[in-house]
N, C-alpha and C positions, 0 to 999 in steps of 0.2 A: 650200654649202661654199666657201670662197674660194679663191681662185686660190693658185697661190706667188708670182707677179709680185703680186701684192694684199696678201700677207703681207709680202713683201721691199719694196716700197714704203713698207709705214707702220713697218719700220725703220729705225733713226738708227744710222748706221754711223760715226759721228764718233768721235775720241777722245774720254773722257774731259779732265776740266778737270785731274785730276793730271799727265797724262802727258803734256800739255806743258808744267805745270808744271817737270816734272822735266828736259825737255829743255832749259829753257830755260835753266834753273837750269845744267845741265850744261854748257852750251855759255858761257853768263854766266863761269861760279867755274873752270871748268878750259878750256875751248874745246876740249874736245873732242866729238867726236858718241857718242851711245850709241844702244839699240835696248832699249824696254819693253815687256813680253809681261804681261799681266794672266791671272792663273787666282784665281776665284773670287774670295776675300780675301787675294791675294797679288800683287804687282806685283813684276817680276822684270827689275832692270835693268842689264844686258849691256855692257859698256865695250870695248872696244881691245886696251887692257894689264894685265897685272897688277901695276904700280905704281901704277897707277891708280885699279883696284878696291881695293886697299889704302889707299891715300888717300880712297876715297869711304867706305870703312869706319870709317875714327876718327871722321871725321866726321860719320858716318851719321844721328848725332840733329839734328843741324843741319840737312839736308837736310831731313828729316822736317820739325822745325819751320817751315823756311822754304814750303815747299812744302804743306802744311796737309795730311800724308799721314793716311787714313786706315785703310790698309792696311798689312799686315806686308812690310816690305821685303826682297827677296834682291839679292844683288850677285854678279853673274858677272864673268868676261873670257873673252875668248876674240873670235872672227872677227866682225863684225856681218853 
């Protein structure tokens, strides 16, 4: 049986390649910082303001596109 140190070793605890995508993107098109929580097939990302989130919302396909999403996008605001 293996260890937990043996199991947690041979995982890769890295982000994913979208989600700094998305930071980047974020930090690029608005300069501002955000915070992405991934559950299952949903990436779930968290902005500052809600003029903000509003604004990443119209343009929500575009982000999609730029950033090569393959998952269904939520947009919060609220505290990071």
């Amino acid at each position: 049986m293996d260890s937990l140190q043996e199991i947690l070793g041979k995982k890769n605890f890295a982000a994913p390649d979208e989600v700094k995508a998305v930071k980047d993107y974020m930090q690029r098109r608005y300069k501002s910082d955000c915070s992405i929580q991934i559950q299952r097939d949903t990436l779930i990302l968290k902005v500052p303001n809600s003029s903000l989130a509003s604004t990443v919302r119209l343009e929500q396909n575009r982000l999609i596109d730029a950033c090569h999403l393959k998952k269904r996008l939520v947009i919060r605001w609220g505290r990071l």
